[in-house]
N, C-alpha and C positions, 0 to 999 in steps of 0.2 A: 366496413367489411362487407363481402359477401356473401350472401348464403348459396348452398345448394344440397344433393345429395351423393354420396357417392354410387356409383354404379359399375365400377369396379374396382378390385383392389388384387394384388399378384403380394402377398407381405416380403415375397422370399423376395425379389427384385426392389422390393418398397415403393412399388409404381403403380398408378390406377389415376380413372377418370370422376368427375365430377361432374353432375347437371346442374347447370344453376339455375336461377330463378329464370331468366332470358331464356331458356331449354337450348343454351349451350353447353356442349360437350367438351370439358377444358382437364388438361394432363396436370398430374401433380407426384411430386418424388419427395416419399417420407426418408428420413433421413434420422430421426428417434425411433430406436429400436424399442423404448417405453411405449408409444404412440402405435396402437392395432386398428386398423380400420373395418368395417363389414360393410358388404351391398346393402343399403339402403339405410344407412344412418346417417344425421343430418350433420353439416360440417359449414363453419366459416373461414374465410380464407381474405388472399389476397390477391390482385391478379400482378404479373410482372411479366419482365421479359426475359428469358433465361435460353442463353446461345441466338438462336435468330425464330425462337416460337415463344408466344405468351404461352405460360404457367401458370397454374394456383400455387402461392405458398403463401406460408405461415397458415399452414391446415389445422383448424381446431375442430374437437366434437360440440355440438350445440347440447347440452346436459339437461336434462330435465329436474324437477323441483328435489328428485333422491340424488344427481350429483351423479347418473349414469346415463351413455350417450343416447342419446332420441333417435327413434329409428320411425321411418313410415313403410305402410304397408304399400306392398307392392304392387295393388291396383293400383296408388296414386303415383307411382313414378312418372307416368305421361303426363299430370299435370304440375307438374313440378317444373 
């Protein structure tokens, strides 16, 4: 799988972007109305081909050791 962070998210649409390690900018559509995403928490994924553009799916949060989503600070989104 692969990592990235999100950097943005619309919930009402269920639609936002992800940076990933590569500091590509790839679209992803939540589809679990359970699943809340925020700008800058860490998420893995998959990449696929969905209509005639790659997507992220199967978006997960990356958890930290308490079991809630990891998030980085926003100076380091550029290195991300």
């Amino acid at each position: 799988m692969r990592r990235g962070v999100v950097i943005s998210y619309n919930k009402t649409a269920g639609f936002g972007f992800i940076k990933d390690t590569n500091k590509q900018k790839i679209s992803f559509h939540n589809e679990d109305p359970l699943a809340i995403f925020k700008r800058f928490e860490m998420v893995q994924f998959e990449i696929s081909f969905v209509g005639n553009s790659l997507q992220a799916v199967n978006v997960m949060h990356v958890l930290d050791k308490s079991r809630q989503p990891l998030s980085i600070p926003e100076t380091f989104i550029d290195s991300v």
